[in-house]
C-alpha positions as CSV (number, residue, x, y, z in Angstrom):
1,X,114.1,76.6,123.2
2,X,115.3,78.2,126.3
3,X,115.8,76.9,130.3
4,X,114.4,78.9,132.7
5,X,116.9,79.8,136.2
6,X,114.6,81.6,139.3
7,X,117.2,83.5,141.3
8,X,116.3,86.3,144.2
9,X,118.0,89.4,144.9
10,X,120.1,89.8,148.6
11,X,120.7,93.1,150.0
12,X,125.1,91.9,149.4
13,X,124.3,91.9,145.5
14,X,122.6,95.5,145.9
15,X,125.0,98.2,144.8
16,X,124.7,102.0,146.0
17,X,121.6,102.5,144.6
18,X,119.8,99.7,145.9
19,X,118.8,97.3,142.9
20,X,120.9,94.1,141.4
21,X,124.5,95.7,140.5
22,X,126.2,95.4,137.5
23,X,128.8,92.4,138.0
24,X,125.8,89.9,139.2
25,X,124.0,90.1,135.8
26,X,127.1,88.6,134.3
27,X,128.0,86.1,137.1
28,X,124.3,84.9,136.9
29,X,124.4,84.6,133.3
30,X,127.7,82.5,134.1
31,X,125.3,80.1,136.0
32,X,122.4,79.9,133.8
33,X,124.5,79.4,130.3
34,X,126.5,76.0,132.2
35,X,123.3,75.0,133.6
36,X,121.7,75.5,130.2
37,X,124.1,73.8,128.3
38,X,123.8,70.9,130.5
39,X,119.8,70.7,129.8
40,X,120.3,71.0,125.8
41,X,123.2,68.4,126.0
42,X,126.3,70.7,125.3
43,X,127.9,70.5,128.6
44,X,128.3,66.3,128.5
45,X,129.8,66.2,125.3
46,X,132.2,69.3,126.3
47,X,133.4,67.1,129.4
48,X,134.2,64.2,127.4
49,X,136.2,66.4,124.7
50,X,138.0,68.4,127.7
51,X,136.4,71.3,126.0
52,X,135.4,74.1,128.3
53,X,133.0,77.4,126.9
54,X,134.9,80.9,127.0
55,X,132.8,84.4,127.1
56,X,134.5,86.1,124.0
57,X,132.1,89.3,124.2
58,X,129.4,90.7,126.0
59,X,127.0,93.3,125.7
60,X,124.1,93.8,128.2
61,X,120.9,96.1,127.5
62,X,119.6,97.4,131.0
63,X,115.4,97.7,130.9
64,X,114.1,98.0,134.5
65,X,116.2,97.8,138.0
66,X,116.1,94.4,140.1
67,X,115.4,95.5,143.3
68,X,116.2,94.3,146.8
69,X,114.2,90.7,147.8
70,X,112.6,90.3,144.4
71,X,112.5,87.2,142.4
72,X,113.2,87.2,138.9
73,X,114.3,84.4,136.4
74,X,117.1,84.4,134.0
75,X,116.1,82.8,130.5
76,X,118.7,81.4,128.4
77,X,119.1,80.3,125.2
78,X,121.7,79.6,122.4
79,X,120.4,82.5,119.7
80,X,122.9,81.0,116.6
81,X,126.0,79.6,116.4
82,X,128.2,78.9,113.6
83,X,131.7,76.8,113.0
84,X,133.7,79.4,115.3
85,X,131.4,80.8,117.6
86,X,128.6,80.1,119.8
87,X,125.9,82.6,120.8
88,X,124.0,83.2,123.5
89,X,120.8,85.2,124.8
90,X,120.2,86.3,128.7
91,X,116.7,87.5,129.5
92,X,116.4,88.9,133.2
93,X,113.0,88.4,134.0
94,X,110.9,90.0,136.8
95,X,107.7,88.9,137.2
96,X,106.4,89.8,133.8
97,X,108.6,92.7,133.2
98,X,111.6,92.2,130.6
99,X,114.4,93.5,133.3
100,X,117.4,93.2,130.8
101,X,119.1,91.3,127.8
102,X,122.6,90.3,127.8
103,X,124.3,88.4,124.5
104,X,127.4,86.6,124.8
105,X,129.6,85.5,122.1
106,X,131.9,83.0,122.8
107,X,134.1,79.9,122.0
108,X,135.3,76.4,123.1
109,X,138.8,76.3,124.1
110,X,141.0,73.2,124.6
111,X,144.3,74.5,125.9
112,X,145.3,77.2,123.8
113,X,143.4,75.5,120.9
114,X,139.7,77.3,119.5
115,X,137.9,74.6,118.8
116,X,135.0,74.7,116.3
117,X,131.0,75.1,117.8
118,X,130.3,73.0,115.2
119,X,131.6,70.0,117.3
120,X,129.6,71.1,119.9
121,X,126.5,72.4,119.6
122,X,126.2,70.6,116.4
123,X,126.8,67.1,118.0
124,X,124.4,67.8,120.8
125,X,121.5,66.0,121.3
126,X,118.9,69.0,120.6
127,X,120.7,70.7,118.0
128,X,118.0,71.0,115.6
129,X,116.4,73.4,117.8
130,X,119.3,76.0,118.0
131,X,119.4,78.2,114.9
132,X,122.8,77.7,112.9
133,X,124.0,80.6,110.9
134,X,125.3,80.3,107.5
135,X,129.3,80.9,107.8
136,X,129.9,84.7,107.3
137,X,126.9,86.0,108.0
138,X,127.7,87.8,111.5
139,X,130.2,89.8,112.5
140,X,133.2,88.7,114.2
141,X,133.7,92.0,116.1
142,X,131.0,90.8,119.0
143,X,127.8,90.9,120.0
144,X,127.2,94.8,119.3
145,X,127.5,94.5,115.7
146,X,126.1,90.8,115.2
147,X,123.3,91.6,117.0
148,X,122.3,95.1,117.0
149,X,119.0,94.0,115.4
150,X,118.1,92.3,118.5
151,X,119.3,94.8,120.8
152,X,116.7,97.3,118.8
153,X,114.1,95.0,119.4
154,X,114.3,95.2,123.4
155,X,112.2,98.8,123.3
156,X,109.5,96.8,124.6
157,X,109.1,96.3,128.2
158,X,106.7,93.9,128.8
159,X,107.6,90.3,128.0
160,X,105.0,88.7,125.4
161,X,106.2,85.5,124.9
162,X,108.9,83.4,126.8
């Protein structure tokens, strides 16, 4: 299950060569992960725990460019989490065009305290539909290595299936 986010491109988030630059991508994943933890029930039960979600690692696949004035949605999802990490999947769509794919691993934070995404994501209300990894089967080195079989999988341009 994912939450769509529409968004439109302004000529002040064009860089030099005149399509979305590179910082927006992660400041509208920003955006679209809060807002998407608030639809799956995440973000309420963070609030409550004064727990707040910290980007840990990112790793972005660039498709096709955004250009100036075109609207595209951001499709987010939690891909797997397990009792340290949570993980999460950016789709930049344009129309029907797969733009680009940015992961995120990150963590819940209390202070200086990690918490476990266990308390989280497990104890939200949808939680059945987020896929929980087994501990020790990713990587703890980031999203490159944990999910290079995804990344593979972003050859294809055209989206299929949202």
């Amino acid at each position: 299950m994912g939450v769509l986010h529409g968004f439109g491109v302004w000529p002040f988030d064009c860089d030099i060569n005149f399509h979305l630059t590179n910082a927006r991508y992660f400041a509208l994943c920003d955006l679209s992960r809060i807002y998407y933890m608030g639809q799956v029930g995440v973000l309420l039960n963070m609030i409550k725990r004064k727990w707040l979600p910290v980007a840990q690692a990112q790793e972005i696949t660039y498709l096709k460019p955004i250009k100036p004035f075109q609207r595209f949605e951001v499709l987010t999802r939690f891909s797997y989490w397990d009792n340290k990490y949570w993980y999460t999947e950016h789709k930049f769509i344009a129309g029907d065009l797969l733009c680009a794919v940015l992961q995120v691993r990150g963590v819940f934070v209390h202070g200086k305290k990690v918490g476990s995404s266990l308390d989280q994501v497990g104890k939200c209300p949808r939680h059945k539909r987020i896929n929980r990894v087994p501990q020790g089967t990713l990587s703890s080195r980031g999203p490159s290595l944990a999910c290079r079989r995804f990344t593979l999988s972003c050859s294809a341009i055209h989206l299929e299936g949202r």
